[in-house]
C-alpha positions in Angstrom: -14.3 -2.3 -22.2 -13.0 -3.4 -19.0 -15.9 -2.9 -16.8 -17.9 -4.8 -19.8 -15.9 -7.6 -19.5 -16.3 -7.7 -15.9 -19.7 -8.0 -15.7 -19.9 -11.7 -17.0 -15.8 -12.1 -16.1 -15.6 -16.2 -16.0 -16.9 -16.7 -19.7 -13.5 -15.9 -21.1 -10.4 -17.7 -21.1 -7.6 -15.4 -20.6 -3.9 -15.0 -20.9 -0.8 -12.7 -20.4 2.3 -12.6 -19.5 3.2 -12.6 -15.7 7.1 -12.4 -16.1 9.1 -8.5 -16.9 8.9 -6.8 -19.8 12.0 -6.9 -22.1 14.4 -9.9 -23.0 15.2 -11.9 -19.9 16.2 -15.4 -19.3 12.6 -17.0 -18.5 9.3 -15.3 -19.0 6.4 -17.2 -18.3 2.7 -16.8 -19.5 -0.4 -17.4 -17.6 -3.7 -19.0 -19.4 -6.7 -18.7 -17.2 -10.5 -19.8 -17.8 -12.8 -22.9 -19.0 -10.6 -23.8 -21.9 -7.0 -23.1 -20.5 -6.0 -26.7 -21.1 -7.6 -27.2 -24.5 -6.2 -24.1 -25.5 -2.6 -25.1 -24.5 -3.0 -28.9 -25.9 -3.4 -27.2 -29.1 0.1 -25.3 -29.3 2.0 -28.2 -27.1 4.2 -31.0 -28.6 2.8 -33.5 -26.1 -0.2 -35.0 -25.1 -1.6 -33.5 -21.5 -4.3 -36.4 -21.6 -4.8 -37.5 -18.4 -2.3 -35.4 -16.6 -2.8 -34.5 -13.3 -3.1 -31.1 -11.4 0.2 -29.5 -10.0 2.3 -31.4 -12.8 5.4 -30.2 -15.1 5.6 -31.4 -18.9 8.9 -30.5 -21.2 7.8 -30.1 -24.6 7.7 -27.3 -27.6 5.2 -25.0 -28.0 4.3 -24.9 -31.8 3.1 -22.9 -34.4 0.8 -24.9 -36.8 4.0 -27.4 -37.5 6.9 -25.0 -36.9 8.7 -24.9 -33.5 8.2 -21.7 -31.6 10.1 -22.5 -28.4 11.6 -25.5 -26.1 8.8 -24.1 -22.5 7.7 -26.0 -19.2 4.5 -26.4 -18.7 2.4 -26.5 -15.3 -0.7 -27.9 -15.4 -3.3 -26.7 -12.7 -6.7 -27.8 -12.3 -9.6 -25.7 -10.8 -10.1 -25.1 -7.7 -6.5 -25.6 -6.6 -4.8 -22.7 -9.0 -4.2 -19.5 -8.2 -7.7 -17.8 -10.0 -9.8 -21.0 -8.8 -10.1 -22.0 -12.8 -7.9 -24.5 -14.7 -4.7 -22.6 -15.5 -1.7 -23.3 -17.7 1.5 -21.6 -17.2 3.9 -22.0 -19.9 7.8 -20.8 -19.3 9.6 -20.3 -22.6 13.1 -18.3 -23.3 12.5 -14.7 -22.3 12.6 -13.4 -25.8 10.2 -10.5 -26.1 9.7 -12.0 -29.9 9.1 -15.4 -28.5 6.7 -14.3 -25.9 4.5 -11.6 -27.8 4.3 -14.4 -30.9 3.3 -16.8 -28.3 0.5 -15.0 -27.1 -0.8 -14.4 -30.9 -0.9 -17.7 -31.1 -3.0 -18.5 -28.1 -5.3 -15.7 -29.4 -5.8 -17.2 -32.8 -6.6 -20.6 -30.8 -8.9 -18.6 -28.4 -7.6 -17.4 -25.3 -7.8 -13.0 -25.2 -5.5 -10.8 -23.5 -5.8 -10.5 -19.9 -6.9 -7.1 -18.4 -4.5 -5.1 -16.1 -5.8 -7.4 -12.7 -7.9 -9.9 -14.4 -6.5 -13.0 -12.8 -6.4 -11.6 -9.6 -10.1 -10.1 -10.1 -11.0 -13.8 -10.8 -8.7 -15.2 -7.6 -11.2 -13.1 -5.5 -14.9 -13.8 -7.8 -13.5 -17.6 -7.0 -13.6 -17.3 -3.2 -10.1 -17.9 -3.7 -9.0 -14.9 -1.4 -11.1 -11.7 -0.1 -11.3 -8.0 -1.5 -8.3 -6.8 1.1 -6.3 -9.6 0.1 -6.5 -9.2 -3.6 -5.2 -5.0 -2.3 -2.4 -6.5 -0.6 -1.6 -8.6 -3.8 -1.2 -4.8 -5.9 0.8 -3.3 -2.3 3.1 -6.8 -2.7 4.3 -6.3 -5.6 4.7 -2.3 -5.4 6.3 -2.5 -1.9 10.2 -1.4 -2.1 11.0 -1.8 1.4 11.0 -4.7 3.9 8.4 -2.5 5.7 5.9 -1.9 3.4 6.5 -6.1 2.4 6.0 -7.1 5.6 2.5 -4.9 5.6 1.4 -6.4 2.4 2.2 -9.9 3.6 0.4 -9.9 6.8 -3.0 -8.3 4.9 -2.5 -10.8 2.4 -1.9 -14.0 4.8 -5.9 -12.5 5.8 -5.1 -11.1 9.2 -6.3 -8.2 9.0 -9.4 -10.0 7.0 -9.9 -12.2 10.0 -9.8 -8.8 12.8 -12.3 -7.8 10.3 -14.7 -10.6 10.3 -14.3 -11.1 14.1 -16.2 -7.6 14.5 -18.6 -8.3 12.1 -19.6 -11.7 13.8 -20.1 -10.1 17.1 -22.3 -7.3 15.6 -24.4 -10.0 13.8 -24.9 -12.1 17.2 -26.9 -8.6 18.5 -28.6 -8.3 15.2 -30.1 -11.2 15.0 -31.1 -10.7 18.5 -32.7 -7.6 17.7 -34.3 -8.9 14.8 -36.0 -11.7 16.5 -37.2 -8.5 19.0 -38.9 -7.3 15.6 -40.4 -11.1 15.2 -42.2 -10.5 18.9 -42.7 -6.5 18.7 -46.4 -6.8 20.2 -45.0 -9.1 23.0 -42.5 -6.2 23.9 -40.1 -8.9 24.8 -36.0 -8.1 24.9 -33.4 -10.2 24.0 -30.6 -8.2 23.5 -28.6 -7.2 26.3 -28.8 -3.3 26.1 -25.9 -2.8 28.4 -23.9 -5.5 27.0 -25.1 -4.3 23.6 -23.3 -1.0 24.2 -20.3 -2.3 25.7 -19.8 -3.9 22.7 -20.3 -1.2 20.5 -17.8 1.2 22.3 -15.4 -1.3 21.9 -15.8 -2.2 18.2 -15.7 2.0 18.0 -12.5 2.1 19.7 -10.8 -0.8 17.5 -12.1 1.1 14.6 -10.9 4.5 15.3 -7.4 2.7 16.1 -7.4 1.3 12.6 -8.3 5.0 11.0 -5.8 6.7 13.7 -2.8 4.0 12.1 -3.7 4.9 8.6 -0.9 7.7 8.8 2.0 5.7 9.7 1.0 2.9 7.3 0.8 5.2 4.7 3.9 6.5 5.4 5.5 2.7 5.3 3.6 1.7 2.2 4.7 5.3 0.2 7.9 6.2 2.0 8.3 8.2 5.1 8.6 11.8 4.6 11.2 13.6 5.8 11.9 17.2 5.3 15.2 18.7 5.5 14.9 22.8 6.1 17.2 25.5 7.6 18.6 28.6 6.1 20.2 29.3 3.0 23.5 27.9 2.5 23.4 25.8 5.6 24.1 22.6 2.8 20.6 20.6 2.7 21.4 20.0 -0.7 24.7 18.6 -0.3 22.8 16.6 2.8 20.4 15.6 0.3 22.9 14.4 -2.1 24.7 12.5 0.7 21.9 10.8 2.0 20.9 9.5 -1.7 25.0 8.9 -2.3 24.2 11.2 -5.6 24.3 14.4 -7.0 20.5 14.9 -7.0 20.2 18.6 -6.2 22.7 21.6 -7.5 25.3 22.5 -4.5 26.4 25.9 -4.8 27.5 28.5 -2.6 25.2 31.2 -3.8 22.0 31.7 -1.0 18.7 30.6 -2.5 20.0 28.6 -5.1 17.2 25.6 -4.3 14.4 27.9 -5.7 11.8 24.8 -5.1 11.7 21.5 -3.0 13.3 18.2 -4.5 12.6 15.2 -3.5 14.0 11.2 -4.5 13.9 8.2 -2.4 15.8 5.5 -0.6 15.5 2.5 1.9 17.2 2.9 5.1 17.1 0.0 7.7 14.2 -1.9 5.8 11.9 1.0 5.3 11.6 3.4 2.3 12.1 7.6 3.0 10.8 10.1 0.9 13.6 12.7 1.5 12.3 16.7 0.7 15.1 19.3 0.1 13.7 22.7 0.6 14.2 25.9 -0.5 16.6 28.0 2.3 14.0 29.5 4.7 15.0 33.7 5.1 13.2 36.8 4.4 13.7 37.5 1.0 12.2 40.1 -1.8 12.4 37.9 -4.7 8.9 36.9 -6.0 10.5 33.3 -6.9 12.4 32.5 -3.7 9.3 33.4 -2.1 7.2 31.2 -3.9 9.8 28.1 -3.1 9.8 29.1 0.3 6.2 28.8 0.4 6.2 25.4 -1.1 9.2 24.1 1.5 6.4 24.9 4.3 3.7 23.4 2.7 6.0 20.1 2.3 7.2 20.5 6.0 4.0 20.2 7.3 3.1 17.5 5.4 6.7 15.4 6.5 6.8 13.1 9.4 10.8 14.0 10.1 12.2 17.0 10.0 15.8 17.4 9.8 16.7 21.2 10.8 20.2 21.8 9.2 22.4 24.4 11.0 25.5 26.0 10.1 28.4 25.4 12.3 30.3 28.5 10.2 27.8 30.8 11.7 27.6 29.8 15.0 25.3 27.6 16.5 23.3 26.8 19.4 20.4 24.5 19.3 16.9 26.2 18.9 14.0 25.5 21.1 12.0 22.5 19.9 8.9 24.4 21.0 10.2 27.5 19.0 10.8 25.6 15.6 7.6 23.3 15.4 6.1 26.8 16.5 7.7 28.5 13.2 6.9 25.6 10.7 3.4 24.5 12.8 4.6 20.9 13.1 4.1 17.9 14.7 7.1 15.7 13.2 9.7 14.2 14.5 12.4 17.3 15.1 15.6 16.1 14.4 18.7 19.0 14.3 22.1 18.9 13.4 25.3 21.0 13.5 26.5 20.6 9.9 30.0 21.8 8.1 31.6 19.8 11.0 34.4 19.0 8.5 35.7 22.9 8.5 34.3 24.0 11.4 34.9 21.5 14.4 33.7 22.2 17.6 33.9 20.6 21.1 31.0 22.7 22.5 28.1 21.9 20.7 25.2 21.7 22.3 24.0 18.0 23.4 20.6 18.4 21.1 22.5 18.8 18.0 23.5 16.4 15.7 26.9 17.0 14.2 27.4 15.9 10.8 29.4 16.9 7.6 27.4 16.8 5.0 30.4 17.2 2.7 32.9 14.3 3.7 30.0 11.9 5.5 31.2 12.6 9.2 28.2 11.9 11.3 25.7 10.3 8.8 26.1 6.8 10.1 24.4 8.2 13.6 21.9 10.2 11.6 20.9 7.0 9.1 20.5 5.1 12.8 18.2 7.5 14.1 15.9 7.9 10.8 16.0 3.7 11.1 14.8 3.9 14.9 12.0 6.4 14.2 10.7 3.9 11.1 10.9 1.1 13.6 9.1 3.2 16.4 6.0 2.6 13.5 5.9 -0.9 15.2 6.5 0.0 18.6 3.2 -1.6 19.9 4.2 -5.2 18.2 0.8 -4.7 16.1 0.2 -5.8 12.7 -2.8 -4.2 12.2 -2.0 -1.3 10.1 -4.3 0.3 7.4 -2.7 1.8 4.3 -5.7 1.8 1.9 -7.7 5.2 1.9 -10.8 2.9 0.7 -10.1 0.8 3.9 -10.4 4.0 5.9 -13.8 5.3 4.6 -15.3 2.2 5.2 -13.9 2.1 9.0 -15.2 5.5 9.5 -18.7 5.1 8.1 -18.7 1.9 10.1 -18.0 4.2 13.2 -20.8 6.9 12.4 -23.2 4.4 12.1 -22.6 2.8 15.2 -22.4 6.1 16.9 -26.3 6.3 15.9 -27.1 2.7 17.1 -25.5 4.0 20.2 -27.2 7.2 20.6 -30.4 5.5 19.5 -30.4 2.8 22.3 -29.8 5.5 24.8 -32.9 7.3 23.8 -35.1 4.9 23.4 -35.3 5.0 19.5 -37.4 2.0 17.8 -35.8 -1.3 18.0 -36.3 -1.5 14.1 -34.2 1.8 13.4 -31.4 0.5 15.5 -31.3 -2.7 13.9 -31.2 -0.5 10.1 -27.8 1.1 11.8 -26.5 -1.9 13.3 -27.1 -3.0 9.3 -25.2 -0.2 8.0 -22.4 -1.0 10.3 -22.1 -4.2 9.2 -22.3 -3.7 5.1 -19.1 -0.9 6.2 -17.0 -4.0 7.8 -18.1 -5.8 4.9 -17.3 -3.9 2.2 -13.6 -3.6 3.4 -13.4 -7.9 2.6 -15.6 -7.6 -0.5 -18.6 -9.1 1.0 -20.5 -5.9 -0.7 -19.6 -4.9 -3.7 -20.8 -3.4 -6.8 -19.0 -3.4 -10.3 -17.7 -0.2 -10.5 -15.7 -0.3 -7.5 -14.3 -3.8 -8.6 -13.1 -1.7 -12.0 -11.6 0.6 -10.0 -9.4 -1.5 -7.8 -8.5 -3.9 -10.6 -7.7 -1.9 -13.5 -4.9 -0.5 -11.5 -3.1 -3.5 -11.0 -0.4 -4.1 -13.4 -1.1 -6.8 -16.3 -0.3 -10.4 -15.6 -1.8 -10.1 -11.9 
């Protein structure tokens, strides 16, 4: 149905609502399309005759003769709205009655349901904002840190858009001299540059890889960092993990191997969003289970960016080699290890490389919190905005890069002008497919229907 709809998208006038779900003190519903206004006059106590774009009417939205609601209305008036059509958005009381009768009326006068993206879909069909931006509307609204917001912002503000179109502009200035090379082939006449040509090309290669390369930390700000927290059994990385997310999240018991399997919950630290991983005690062990947990905890270490190595004061501790432990768990995190059960076991002499914390009372965790914060911020280091956190993003970028890896190797060897110019092409639809310049149907159904509904 969706992908039907999409197909001829602008013949509809749509609506939904754009506020929570649930009873809350406003919620607001978005009409969309051709007839937005007519469709609106026709449930609104008032006349909107005449009114003008970016205007607020008070009024009662009716049924038939009966009062539904006292609402504000805004008027919009195409191109200036957020889709690029005429748009109506009505606030009432946030009843969940009030709002789900209101939009039975609006069907019965016209306007269908919007689709999960819809106005946001038609935003971008309107020239209104490009493919990436529409992403970074869905990233917006999903981000839960001021990291992963401050991503979303800048992608959706079209900076990264504009880096994107820069490249593509300079790639079109050689094709086109290329082409014209095609125009005069029996002259065997050159207008492009060769050794300018390449220049250019290893340098739109590099910016590219650097994009793919920053996938992983934006990834990691967009869907939390991931930070594992391993040692050995009873070393308390569950009563760390419960301290960290201030509650009980994982059993705490003095038995060995009690964590059987990894848990994992979430919290912001500093502005950006942590994916913490409790792990099953790490030991030789004959039980099939433990084993299997064990087995898990490593796959999840490998896959964390921080890994918080918990030692047990009570037993004795010196701080391992770094070398020795990202050798054990073949890792390439941030190593961070600390000397825990400082509350019962305090010690003047421990090593310089070891945190000391107590998990139990708290002791220490104001340091650890600070360091997890300055690894986050380290993400930034370089002052850059451009960050890629879409996988889609990242396929383009690479196909981009393999095709002008053949445009390269082809110049160098003396390969036809016109095969060049088809790579050079390729290149280009692989930038532009990243801003929606190239798109087909199915890949707009894809992005769109996983939007929420209202957006």
């Amino acid at each position: 149905m969706y992908l039907c709809r999409m197909q001829d998208p602008m013949n509809d006038t749509i609506a939904a609502p754009i506020t929570g779900n649930g009873n809350t003190a406003v919620g607001v519903i978005r009409i969309s399309g051709k007839q937005s206004h007519e469709i609106a006059q026709k449930c609104f106590s008032k006349s909107l005759k005449g009114a003008k774009g970016y205007s607020l009417h008070y009024g009662h939205f009716l049924e038939g003769d009966n009062i539904l609601d006292e609402v504000i209305l805004a008027l919009f008036k195409a191109p200036k709205s957020f889709t690029g059509e005429n748009v109506v958005e009505i606030s009432f009381h946030g009843s969940a009655f009030i709002l789900a009768k209101a939009m039975e009326i609006l069907g019965q006068h016209g306007a269908r349901p919007a689709e999960p993206g819809e106005f946001t879909m038609r935003a971008y069909l309107n020239g209104q904002m490009d493919l990436s931006q529409a992403e970074a509307v869905a990233d917006l609204i999903s981000s839960q840190s001021s990291a992963a917001h401050k991503m979303a912002m800048y992608q959706l503000k079209g900076g990264y858009s504009e880096m994107i179109g820069d490249l593509k502009k300079r790639l079109i200035k050689f094709a086109a001299l290329l082409e014209l090379e095609l125009d005069f082939a029996e002259e065997d006449v050159e207008f492009a540059d060769r050794e300018e040509f390449q220049k250019l090309i290893h340098e739109i290669i590099q910016v590219c890889t650097q994009l793919v390369d920053s996938f992983r930390q934006g990834n990691a700000i967009k869907n939390g960092i991931p930070v594992a927290i391993v040692g050995p059994p009873n070393a308390g990385k569950s009563t760390l993990l419960n301290r960290l997310l201030k509650e009980n999240r994982a059993i705490v018991s003095e038995i060995a191997g009690t964590t059987r399997d990894t848990i994992e919950d979430e919290m912001v630290i500093a502005g950006h969003r942590f994916r913490f991983i409790d792990t099953a005690g790490i030991r030789e062990t004959a039980d099939e289970i433990e084993k299997l947990g064990i087995q898990r905890s490593l796959d999840s270490v490998r896959k964390a960016r921080i890994v918080l190595w918990v030692h047990d004061l009570s037993r004795g501790v010196e701080a391992f080699s770094e070398a020795a432990i990202r050798k054990e768990l073949a890792i390439d995190a941030k190593l961070i290890q600390l000397a825990n059960k400082l509350d019962a076991h305090h010690s003047d002499t421990i090593d310089s490389r070891l945190l000391p914390i107590s998990a139990k009372t708290g002791e220490g965790m104001e340091e650890l919190e600070k360091e997890l914060g300055d690894y986050a911020a380290s993400l930034h280091a370089d002052g850059s905005d451009m960050i890629v956190s879409n996988q889609r993003h990242v396929r383009a970028l690479k196909d981009c890069i393999e095709h002008l890896n053949t445009a390269s190797a082809g110049l160098k060897s003396g390969l036809s002008t016109d095969l060049v110019a088809f790579d050079l092409r390729r290149a280009m639809e692989s930038l532009g497919a990243i801003t929606g310049e190239i798109t087909t149907d199915d890949l707009l159904g894809t992005i769109f229907s996983e939007f929420c509904i209202g957006k």
